[in-house]
C-alpha positions in Angstrom: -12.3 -0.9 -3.2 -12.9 -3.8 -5.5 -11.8 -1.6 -8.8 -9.2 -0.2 -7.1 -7.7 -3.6 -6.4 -8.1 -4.7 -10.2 -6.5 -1.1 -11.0 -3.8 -2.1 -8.7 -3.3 -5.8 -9.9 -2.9 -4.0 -13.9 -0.1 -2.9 -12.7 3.8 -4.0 -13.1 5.7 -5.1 -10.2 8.5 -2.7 -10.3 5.2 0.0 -10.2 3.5 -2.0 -7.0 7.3 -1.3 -5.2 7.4 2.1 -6.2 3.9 2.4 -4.7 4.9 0.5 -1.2 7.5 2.5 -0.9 5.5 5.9 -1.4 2.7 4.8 0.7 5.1 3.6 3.8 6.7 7.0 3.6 2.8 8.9 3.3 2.0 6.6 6.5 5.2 7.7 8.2 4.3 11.3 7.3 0.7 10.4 8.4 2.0 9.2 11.8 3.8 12.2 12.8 0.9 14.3 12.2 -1.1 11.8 14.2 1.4 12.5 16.9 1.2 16.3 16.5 -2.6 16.4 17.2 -3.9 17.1 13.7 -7.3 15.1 13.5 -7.9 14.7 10.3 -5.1 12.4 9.8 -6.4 9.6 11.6 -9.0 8.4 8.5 -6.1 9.1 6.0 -3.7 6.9 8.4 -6.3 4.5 8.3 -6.6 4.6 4.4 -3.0 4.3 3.8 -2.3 1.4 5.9 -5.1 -0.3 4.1 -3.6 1.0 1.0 -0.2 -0.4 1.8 -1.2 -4.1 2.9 -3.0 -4.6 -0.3 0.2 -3.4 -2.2 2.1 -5.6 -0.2 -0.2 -8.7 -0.9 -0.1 -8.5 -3.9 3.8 -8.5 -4.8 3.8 -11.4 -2.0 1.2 -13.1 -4.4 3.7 -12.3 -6.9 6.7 -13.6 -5.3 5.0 -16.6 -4.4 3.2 -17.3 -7.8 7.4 -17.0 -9.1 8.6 -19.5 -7.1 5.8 -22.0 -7.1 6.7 -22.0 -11.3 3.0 -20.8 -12.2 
C-alpha cells in the first residue's frame, strides 16, 4: 500500500475529508452486512478500516503540521 499512500498524500485536504467521510459510511455499510451473515464482507471491512485510519492520519498530520507553523 506504499503507492497508494503517496496517491493519497497528492491529494488536497478538502479531498482526504470527502474520502473519510465516504469510507466511514462504506464501513458502516460494511458492518451491517457483517451483521447480516454475508462473508465476503469481512476482508472488505478489514480493507476499509485500514483505508480510513490512513485517511485519518494523514489530515491529523495535517492539522498538526498547521499549528506547529511548518
Amino acid at each position: 500500500m506504499a503507492r497508494g499512500i503517496e496517491k493519497l498524500r497528492d491529494q488536497g485536504t478538502s479531498e482526504l475529508g470527502a474520502r473519510a467521510n465516504e469510507l466511514a459510511e462504506q464501513v458502516f455499510r460494511l458492518r451491517f452486512q457483517l451483521s447480516t451473515g454475508q462473508a465476503e464482507a469481512v476482508t472488505k471491512l478489514r480493507s476499509a478500516r485500514k483505508d480510513l485510519a490512513r485517511v485519518k492520519t494523514l489530515l491529523r498530520e495535517r492539522e498538526l503540521r498547521k499549528t506547529d507553523g511548518k
